[in-house]
N, C-alpha and C positions, 0 to 999 in steps of 0.2 A: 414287538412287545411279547413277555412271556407269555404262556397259554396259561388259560385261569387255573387252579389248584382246589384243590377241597381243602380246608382247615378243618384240621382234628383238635377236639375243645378236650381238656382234663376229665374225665366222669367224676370225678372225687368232688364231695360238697367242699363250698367255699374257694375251689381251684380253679384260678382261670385261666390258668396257662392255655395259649392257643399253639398248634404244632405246624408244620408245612406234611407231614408221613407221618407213618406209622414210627420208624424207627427211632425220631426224636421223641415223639409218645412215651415209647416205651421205656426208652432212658430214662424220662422226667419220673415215671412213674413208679419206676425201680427207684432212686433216689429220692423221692419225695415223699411216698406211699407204700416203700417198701413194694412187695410182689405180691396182692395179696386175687384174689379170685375176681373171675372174670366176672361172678352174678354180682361180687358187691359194687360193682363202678355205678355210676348215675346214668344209666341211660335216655334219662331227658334230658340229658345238656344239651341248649341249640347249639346250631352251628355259628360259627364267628362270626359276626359282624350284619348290620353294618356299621359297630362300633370299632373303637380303637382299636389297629393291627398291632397287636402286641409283639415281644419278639418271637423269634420265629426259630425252629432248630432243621437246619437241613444235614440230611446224613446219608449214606449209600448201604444201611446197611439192607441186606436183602429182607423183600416183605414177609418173607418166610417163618421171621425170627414170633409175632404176633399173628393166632388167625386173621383173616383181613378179612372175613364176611361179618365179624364183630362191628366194622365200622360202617357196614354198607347203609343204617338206617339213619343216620348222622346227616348225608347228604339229601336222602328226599329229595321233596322237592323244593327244596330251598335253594337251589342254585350253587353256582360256586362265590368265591371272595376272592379277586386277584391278586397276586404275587405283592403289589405295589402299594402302596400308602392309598386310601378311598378318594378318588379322583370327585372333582365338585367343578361348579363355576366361578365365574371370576368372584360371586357373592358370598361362595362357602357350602351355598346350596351343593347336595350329592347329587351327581347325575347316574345314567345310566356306563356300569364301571366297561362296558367294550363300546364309549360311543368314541368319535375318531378326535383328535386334540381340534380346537378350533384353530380359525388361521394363524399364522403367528405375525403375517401383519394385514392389514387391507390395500397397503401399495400394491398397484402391478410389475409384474416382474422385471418391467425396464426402470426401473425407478431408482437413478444411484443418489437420490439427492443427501447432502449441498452437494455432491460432482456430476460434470454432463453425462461421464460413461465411466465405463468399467476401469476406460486406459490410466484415464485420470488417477482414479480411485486408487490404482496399482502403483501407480507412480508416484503417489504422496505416501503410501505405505511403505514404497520400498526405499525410499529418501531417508524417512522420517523414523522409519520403526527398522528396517533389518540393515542400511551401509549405516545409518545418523550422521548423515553429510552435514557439514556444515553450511550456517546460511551463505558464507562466502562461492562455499564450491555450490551451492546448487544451485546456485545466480550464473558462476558459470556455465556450469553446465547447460543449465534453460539459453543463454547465449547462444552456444553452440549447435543446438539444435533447433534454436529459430533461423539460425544461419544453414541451416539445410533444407531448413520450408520455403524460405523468402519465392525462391523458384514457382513452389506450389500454389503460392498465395495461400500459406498455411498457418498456423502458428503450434505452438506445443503448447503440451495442457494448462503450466501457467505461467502465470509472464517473469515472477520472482519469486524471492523468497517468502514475501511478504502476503502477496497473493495466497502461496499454497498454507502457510500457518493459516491462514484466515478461514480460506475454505478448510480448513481440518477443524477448527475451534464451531464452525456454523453448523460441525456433526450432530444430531439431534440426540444420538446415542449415546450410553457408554460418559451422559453427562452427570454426574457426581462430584459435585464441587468441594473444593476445601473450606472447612469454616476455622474458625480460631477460638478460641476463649484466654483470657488470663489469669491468670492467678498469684498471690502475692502472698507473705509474712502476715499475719496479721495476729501476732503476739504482742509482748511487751518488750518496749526497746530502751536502750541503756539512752540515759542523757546526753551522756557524751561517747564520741567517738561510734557511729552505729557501723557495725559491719556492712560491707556493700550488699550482701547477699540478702537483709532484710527491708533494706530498699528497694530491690528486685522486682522489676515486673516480669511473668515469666508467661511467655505465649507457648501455646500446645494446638498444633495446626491438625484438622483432621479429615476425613470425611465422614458421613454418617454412617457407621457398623451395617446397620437395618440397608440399610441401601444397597451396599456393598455385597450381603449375603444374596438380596434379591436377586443381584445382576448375575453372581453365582451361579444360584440356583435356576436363572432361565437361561444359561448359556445351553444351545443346543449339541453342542461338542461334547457335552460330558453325558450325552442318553449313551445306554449302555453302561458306562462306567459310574454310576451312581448306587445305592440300595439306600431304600426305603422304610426300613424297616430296621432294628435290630435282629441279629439272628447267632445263629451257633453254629458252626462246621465241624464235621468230623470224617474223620478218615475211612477207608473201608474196612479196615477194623474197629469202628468207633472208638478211635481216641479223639479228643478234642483236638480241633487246626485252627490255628490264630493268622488272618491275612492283613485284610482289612480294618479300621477302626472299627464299624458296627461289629464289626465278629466279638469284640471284644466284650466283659463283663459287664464294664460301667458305661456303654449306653443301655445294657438289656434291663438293667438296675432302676438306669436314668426312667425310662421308657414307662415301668411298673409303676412309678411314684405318679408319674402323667395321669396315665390310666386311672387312676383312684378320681381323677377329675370327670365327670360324666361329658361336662361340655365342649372334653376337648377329646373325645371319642370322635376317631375316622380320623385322625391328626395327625402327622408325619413329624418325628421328632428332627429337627435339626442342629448338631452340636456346634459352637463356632471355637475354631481351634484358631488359638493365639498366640505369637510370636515377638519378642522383641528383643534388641541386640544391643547394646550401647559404641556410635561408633560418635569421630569425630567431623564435625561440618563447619565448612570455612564460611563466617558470614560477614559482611562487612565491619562490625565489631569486634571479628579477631577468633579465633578460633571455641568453638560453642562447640557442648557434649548434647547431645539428641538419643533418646530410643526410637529406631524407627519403628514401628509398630504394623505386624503384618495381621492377617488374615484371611483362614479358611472354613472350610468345612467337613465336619466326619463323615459325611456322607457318600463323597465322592472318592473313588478307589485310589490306593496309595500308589497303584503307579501312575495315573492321571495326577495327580497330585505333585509326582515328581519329575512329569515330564512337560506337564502343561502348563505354559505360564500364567494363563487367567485363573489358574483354580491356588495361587497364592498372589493377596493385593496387598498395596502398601497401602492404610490405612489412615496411619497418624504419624509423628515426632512427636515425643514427649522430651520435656524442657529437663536439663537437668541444671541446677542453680549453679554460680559459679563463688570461690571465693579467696580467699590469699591464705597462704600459709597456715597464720597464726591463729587464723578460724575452725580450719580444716578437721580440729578434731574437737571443734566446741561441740557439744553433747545439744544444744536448741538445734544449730546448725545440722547434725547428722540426720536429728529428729526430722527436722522439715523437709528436707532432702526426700526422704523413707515417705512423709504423708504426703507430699507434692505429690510421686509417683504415684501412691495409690487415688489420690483426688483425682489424678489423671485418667485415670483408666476406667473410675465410677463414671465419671461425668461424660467420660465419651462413649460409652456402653448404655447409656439413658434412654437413646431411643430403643433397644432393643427388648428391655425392661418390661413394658407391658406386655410381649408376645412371647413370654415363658412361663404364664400362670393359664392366659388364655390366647387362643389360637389366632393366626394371622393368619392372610388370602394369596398365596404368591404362585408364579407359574416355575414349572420345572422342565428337565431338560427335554422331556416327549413332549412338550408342548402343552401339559394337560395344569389346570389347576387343584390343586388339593392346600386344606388347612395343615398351617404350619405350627408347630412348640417349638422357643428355639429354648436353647439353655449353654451355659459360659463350659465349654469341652478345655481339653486340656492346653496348658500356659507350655509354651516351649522358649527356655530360658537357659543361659552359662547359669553355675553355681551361684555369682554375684547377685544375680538377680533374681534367682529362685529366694536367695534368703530374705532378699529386700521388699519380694512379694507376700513370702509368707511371715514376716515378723520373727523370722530365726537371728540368735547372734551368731557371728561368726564363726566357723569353724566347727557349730554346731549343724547335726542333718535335719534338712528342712521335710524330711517322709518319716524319722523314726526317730524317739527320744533314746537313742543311744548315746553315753556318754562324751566328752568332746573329747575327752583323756582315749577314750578305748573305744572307737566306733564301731571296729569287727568284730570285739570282746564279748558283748551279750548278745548274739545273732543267733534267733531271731528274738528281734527286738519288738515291744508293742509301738505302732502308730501314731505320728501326731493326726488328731481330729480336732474338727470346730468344738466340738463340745465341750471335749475335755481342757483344750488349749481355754474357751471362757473360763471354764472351773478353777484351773489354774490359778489365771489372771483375779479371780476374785476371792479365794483363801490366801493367797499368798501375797509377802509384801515383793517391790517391785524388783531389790536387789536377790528373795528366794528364788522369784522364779527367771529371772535372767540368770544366776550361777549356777543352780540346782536342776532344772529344764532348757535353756538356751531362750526364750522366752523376751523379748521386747513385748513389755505389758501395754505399754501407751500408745503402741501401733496396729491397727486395726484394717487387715488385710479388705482391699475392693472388694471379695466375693462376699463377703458376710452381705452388701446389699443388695443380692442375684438370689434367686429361688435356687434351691438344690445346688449351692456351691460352697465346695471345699477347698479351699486353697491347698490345704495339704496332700490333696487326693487328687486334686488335677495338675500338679507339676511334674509335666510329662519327663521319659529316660533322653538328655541329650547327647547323643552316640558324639560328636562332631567334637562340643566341646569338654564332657566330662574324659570318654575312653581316647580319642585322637590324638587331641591337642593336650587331655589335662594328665591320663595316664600312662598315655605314652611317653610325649614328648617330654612333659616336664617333670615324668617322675623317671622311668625307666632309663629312657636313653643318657639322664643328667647323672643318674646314679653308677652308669657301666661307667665313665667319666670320671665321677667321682674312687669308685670299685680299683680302678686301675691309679688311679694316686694313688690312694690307701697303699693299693699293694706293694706299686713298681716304681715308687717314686716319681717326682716331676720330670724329668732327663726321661727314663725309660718310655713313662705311661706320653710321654708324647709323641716319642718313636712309636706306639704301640697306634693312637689314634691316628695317626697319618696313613699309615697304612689299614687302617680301617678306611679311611676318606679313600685311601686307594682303591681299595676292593671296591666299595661302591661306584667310585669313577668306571670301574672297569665294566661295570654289571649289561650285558647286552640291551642292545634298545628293542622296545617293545613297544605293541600298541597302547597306546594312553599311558606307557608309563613316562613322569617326569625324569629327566636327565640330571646329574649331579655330577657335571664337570670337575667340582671341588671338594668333593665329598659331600659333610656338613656344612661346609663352609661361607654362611653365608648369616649374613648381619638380621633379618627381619622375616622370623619364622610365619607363615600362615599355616592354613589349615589344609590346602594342597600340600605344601612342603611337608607335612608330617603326614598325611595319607599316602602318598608317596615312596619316602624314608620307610615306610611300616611294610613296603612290598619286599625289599630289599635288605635291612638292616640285620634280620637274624643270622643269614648266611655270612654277612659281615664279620660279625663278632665274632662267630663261631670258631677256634683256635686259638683265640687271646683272652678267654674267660672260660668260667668253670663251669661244667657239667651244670650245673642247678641255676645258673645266670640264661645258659638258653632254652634251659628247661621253663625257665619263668615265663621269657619271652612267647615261646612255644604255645604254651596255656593261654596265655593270653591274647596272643593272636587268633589262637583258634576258638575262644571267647568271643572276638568283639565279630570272626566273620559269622558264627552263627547267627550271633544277634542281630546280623544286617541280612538274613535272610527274608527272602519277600513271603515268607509265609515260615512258622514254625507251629510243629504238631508237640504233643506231650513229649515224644522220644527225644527230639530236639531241646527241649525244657534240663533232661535229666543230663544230657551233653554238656547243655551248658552250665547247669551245676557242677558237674561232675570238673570242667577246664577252668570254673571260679575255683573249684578245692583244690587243682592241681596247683592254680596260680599262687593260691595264699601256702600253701605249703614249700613251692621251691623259692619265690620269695626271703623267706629267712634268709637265706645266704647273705642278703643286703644289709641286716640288722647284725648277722655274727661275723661280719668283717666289719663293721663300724662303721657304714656307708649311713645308715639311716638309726634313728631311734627309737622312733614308732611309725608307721603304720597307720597313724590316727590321722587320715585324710580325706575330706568329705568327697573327691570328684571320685576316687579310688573305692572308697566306701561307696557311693550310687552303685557300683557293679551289683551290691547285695541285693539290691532292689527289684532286677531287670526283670527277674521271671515275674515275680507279682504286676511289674506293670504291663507285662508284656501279657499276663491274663484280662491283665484292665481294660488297655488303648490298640492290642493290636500287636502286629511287626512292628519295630521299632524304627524301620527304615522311612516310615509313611511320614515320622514325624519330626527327624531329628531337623536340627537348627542350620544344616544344609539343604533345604527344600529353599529356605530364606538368600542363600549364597548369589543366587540371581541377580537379585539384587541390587544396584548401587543406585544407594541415598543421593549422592548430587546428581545422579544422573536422572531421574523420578520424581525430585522432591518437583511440586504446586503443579505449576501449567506445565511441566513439561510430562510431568505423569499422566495428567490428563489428560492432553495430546494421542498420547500412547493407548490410553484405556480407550477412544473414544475412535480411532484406527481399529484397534482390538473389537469392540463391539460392532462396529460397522461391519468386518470383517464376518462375525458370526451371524449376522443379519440378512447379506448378500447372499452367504451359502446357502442359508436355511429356505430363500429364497428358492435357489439354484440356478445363481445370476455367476456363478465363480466357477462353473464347471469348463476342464478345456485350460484354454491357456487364452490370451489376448487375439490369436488368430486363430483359433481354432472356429472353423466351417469354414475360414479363405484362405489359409493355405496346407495344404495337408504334406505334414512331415514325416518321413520313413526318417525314424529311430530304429536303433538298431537293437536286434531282442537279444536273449538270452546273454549280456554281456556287462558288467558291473561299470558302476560311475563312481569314479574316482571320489573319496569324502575322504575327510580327517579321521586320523585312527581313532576310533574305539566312538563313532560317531552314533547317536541312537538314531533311527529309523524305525518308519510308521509301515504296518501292511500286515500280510497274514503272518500267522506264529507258526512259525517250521522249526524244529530240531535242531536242523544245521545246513545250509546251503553253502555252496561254494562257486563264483563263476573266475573265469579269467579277467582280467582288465581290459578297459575298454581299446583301448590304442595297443598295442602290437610295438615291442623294442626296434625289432628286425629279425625279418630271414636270413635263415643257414641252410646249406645243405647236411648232410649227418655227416660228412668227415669234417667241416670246419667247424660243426659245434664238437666232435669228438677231441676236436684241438684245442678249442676254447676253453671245457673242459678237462683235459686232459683225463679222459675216460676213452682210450683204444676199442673196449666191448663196446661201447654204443650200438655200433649197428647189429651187432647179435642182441641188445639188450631190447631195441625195437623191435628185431624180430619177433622175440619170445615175448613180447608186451602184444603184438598184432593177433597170436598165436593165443596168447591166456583171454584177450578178450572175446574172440571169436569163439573160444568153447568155453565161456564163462557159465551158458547156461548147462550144458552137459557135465552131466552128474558123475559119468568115468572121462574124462577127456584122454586124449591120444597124448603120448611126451612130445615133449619140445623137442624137435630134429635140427637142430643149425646146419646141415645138408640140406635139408631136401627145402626146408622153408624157405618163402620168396624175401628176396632181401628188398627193401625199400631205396625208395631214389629218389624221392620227391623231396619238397621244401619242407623246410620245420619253420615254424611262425612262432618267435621267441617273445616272452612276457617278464616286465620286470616284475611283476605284483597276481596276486588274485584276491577279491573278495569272499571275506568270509562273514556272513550273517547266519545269525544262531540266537537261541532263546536265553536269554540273560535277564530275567526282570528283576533279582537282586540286586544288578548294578546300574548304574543310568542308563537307562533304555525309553523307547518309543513308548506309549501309551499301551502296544500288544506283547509288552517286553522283548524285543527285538534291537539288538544290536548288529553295528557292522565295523568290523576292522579288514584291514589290508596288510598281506603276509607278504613279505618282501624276499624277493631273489634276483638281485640287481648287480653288476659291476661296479657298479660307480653311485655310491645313495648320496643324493644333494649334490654333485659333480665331486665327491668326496671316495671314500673307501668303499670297497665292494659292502654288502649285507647283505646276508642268509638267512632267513629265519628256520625258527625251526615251527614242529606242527603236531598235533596228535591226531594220528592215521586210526579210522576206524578198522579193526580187523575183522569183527562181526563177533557173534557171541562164544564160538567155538575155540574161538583165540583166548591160548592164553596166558593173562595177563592180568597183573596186580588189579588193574585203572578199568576195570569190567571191557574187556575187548581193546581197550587204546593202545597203539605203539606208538612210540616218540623218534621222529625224523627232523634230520635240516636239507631244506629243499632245496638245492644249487643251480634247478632252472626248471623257471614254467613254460612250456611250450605246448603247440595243439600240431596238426597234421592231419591232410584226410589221405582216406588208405579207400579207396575202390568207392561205396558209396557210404563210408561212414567218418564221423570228424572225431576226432579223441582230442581231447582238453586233457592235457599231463602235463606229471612233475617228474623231475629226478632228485631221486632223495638219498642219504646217506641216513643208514639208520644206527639207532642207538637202540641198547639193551640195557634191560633194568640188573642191577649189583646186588639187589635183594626182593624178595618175594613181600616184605614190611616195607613200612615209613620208618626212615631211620628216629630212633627210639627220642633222638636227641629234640633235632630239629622240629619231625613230625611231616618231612617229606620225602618224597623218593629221591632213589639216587640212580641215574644209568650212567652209561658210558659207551662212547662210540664203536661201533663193532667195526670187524675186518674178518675178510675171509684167512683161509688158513696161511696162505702167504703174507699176510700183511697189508694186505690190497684193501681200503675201505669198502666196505661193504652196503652197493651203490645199485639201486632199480629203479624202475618206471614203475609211477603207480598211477593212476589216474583219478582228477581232481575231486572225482565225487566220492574218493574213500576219504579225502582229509575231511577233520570234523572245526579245527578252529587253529591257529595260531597256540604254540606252547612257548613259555618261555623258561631257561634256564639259567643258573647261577651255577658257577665253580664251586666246586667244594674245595676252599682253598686250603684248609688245616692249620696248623702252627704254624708255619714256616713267612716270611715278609716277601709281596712279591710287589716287581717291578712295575714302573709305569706301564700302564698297557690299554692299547687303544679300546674301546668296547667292542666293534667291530669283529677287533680278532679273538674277543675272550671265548668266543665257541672252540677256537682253534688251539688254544694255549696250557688247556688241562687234561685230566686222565679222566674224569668221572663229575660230575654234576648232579646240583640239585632239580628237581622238575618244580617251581616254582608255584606252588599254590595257592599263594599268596599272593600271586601277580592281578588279581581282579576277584570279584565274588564268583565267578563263576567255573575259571579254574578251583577255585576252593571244592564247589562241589565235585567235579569230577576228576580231580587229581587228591 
């Protein structure tokens, strides 16, 4: 638990802002109060609480900046107010805020029930939740291993399939049932001939919201990663930093409206952030359209959010109507379509309705009780559904009354709001304000019946499907396509694509990146494929389009990596303003070659949005409509999501216990694991533990031993053994400040074994990109003969060189490593690589692109230019692209595309986190 704090109250009459320092103090006071003299503050303001924790500003700036004996009579003896929302009993009643959480359960700690033991427990979790065997295989399975007990007079933990569903469904936790409701037409219908869709009964399966946030918010996995409070962050020069949701403006907003409520003082607000996607589900009547309907909360930190699978739940299906053709665009039909949804969303949001005017009793993840306000956080939605929420026509923007003809043309644009949108709706006849505002009159968005909700103001920025899938994919890469018809005719612009498809066939493999054997060539685009395509694609084009085409791509790449930064401060803000103007300015190219007409595109248009919302809800990475991708609706939808949830909770109940610690034998049999040495995972795999910078070990298994003249032959590198020498030699007076030169006479030459490795692991701080809950990723850098019994692969790496080095990349050199190996020399082990390096072409990012370009060095003969370095200077895994130019180049395996050019791109685009540091 944090240590208590003193709250600093406003001294100005009528201000109630409460602060965590001096230094948010002083901001608020500068900004709100101007600067004026220390004798006119109030100094009777109490200190805060024990009413409502308002938000809160934390900042670094030194105390220095205000004298700080101004504040010392503030605290008294009045005590402090803890960091956290005012902790209470299960009744509401405040307790004392340092007494310790009550139990969190009264079983004793051997207690697996419905399972005898642990083994059990582990073994229906690991069937059921992480292989999803089938009942077929796991009847076999149980076979097979009662066929190993018979001897024992034993049995396994259960007898079938049917057995282990039963004890999973008898779990007492994590029980949140599905209810249904229906709903139907109930207008007026033609006499004859009724369309099907108004005879329609339409079920919408759910669980209860209220429930669901509870189980949330008492999961004990998310202490630590939660906040309590709204608050403000700033950098150490007090610029404003956006992390997390609470950081953001519209809970602090949220929070102040609360506070006006006395009764709900000492109340932790809770936001629920809303998700839904429209897919398709196969049901016994034939293929049915469903939204499945997630949620979370703003509470809990956006990497948690992203990496934890309890902290987003499947919720609901909402029903979508179905009907034939000739209906499809009846105007009743679209109509009830638009209120079903919203009737959907009221009706299943009811129970949470009365505990956002006045407080609820629930437990959190320390264990402690405190009163809860919830209130409807931001809706994460494709375009489709944004409009269909908030009663926009088509093509119109569902955040700003910019025109539908010109949506970038009046920027900045005023707001759609609730109030003004009534106002509308009530001067205006119903065909004024649908042509004139974009405006469906007779649809009446679900939040109008929720306290403090805005439909217009809570449709959150969807990165996934507006900038991925809807800017990239379907606008950019369709128009380079388009661009090259235009230009080079059919016949040419085909030769021209193919050898684009080429380039990227060729583009080397890398951790996490997707493969494109065919190029583009492939029938059913997702959301992977065009995340993917966007690492690779500008180096692609690059020689078969114009200067201002990769210049487009350029900005706009380096547009959507900032927005997926896990935190952005002001400077960041004005970046990515600054890569929105680069984009809409080289853009035109697409309009003055006749590719495009206008520009009047809503998903392309949201880019205008991102800073404003990104001051609202936060990074944008916390929220986008991939947190949902986890996902899959058949596989979730009734009992079997249950199943899963009720595994899940068990799970966080055992630990909290501390019934899960160890392994299933651990205290009978005790295993020497071996230390300091990396376990093999999937590339680019996120991983849980402490946050380091960057680690590097060897893999865990070992290729084979060489002596040093048969890897000298292997690799055909004759200096080997001088090259070890002078590696034994640099490490030995690594610490020595003059060290003695390198003598290849008098130094002792080595004899021993070299213990060769095809891989090492690399973990490093990545919480930009999918990572562990401490942002912590891990990938494996390849230097193997043979990858998948297939072609050798090399990777390459960026070598730290320390700060004196220099280089573009703050200290980075760029190498490809051609073998891992270790050796001990007297009493010391060295874990090394041999690397071939490469030097950068230019001291800039080439202007076009917007990345580096090196090229492979050689000494003065010609000789590649080839050392030892050892594994704790590399920092991670780099990857590069050919700078291929104009010219069409041949089939070429990926393998060998390090081998096959003059000069390369340093790819920083290959992941968020190359972004930062390349």
């Amino acid at each position: 638990m944090a240590p208590a704090v003193t709250r600093l109250v406003c001294r100005f009459l009528n201000c109630n802002r409460v602060f965590k320092n001096k230094s948010g103090l002083t901001q608020h006071t500068h900004a709100k109060h101007g600067t004026p003299q220390i004798q006119n503050l109030n100094r009777t303001a109490p200190l805060a609480g024990p009413g409502f924790i308002p938000p809160w500003s934390r900042s670094p700036t030194p105390a220095g900046v205000i004298d700080e004996n101004i504040y010392d009579d503030l605290a008294g003896d009045q005590g402090f107010v803890p960091e956290e929302g005012l902790k209470c009993d299960a009744n509401g009643a405040f307790i004392d805020q340092d007494a310790p959480p009550p139990p969190h359960t009264d079983a004793p700690p051997t207690d697996w029930t419905p399972y005898d033991n642990r083994v059990e427990f582990e073994t229906a979790e690991f069937l059921f939740t992480r292989n999803q065997m089938s009942a077929r295989q796991i009847d076999t399975l149980l076979d097979l291993w009662a066929a190993t007990l018979i001897k024992h007079n034993d049995a396994p933990p259960f007898a079938n399939h049917r057995d282990m569903y039963a004890t999973i469904d008898a779990t007492p936790l994590g029980d949140t049932p599905w209810k249904s409701f229906t709903l139907c037409y109930n207008g007026a219908k033609p006499e004859q001939d009724v369309p099907p869709w108004m005879d329609g009964q339409y079920d919408v399966w759910y669980r209860d919201p209220l429930e669901m946030t509870r189980g949330i918010l008492a999961n004990c996995d998310f202490d630590g990663g939660i906040e309590y409070s709204p608050y403000r962050d700033y950098t150490t020069e007090d610029k404003r930093y956006w992390k997390n949701f609470m950081s953001g403006d519209w809970a602090w907003n949220q929070a102040d409206v609360i506070a006006q409520n006395e009764e709900n003082h000492g109340s932790t607000f809770v936001p629920l952030i809303i998700g839904s996607d429209k897919t398709v589900v196969s049901v016994a009547t034939g293929q049915t359209e469903y939204h499945p309907l997630y949620l979370s909360i703003g509470n809990i930190h956006n990497s948690v959010r992203r990496a934890h699978c309890n902290g987003v739940v499947l919720i609901g299906f909402l029903a979508i109507p179905k009907s034939t053709k000739e209906h499809n665009d009846d105007i009743k039909y679209r109509n009830f379509r638009r209120q079903l949804f919203q009737r959907s969303l009221a009706k299943i949001f009811e129970s949470v309705k009365p505990f956002m005017e006045n407080f609820d009793v629930t437990r959190f993840p320390d264990g402690h009780y405190r009163r809860t306000v919830y209130g409807l956080g931001p809706y994460i939605a494709d375009y489709p559904e944004q409009i269909l929420l908030s009663g926009v026509v088509q093509n119109w923007c569902p955040w700003c009354l910019g025109n539908r003809k010109d949506l970038d043309g009046a920027q900045p644009c005023l707001h759609r709001r609730k109030a003004h949108t009534k106002l509308l709706v009530e001067q205006l006849t119903y065909k004024q304000a649908w042509e004139q505002y974009g405006i469906i009159a007779d649809l009446v968005p679900f939040t109008n019946d929720f306290p403090r909700a805005d439909i217009h103001e809570l449709l959150s920025p969807d990165i996934l499907h507006q900038i991925i899938k809807g800017t990239f994919k379907d606008h950019l890469v369709d128009w380079v396509g388009e661009y090259l018809l235009v230009t080079h005719g059919t016949h040419h612009a085909a030769e021209i694509m193919d050898d684009i498809d080429c380039r990227i066939a060729a583009v080397a493999p890398f951790a996490g990146l997707r493969r494109f054997p065919d190029g583009r060539g492939f029938r059913q685009w997702t959301g992977d494929d065009s995340k993917a395509l966007m690492k690779v694609y500008l180096a692609a084009i690059e020689g078969h389009v114009p200067q201002d085409v990769v210049r487009t791509f350029s900005a706009f790449l380096e547009f959507c990596y900032i927005v997926r930064r896990e935190a952005l401060t002001e400077d960041d803000l004005v970046k990515l303003q600054d890569a929105l103007d680069r984009f809409h300015q080289y853009r035109e190219i697409f309009k003055t070659t006749g590719v495009v007409s206008t520009f009047s595109l809503p998903r392309q248009h949201s880019l205008c949005h991102y800073i404003l919302l990104i001051r609202l809800f936060g990074a944008p990475n916390g929220l986008c409509s991939s947190i949902t991708d986890r996902f899959n609706a058949l596989g979730q939808m009734l009992l079997t999501n249950q199943c899963l949830d009720k595994l899940a909770a068990a799970r966080v109940d055992f630990e909290a216990c501390g019934m899960l610690r160890g392994s299933c034998h651990h205290g009978r049999l005790r295993i020497h694991e071996p230390q300091n040495q990396s376990v093999e995972v999937d590339a680019g795999e996120i991983i849980d533990g402490p946050t380091v910078e960057s680690h590097v070990e060897l893999a865990l298994t070992p290729r084979c031993a060489r002596n040093v003249h048969a890897l000298s032959l292997e690799l055909d590198l004759p200096r080997l053994p001088f090259m070890i020498q002078e590696f034994i030699h640099d490490q030995h007076y690594s610490e020595d400040p003059n060290p003695p030169e390198f003598d290849p006479a008098t130094a002792q030459v080595f004899l021993g074994k070299l213990t060769l490795f095809n891989s090492a692991a690399a973990s490093f701080h990545a919480p930009s990109d999918l990572s562990g809950t401490g942002g912590m990723c891990c990938e494996h850098i390849r230097a193997t003969p043979s990858w998948r019994t297939g072609e050798p692969r090399h990777d390459c790496i960026f070598i730290n060189m320390g700060v004196d080095f220099d280089s573009p990349m703050n200290g980075l050199a760029v190498a490809q490593v051609l073998c891992f190996f270790s050796f001990n020399y007297r009493t010391s082990y060295y874990p090394c690589a041999i690397v071939h390096w490469y030097s950068y072409v230019h001291e800039e990012r080439d202007p076009d692109t917007g990345m580096y370009v090196v090229t492979p060095t050689t000494t003065g003969d010609d000789v590649p230019d080839v050392s030892i370095i050892h594994i704790d200077c590399i920092f991670r895994a780099a990857h590069l692209i050919p700078v291929y130019g104009p010219d069409f180049i041949p089939k070429i395996s990926p393998h060998n595309s390090y081998d096959m050019f003059n000069s390369y791109y340093v790819n920083r685009y290959a992941d968020h986190h190359a972004f930062e540091i390349a």
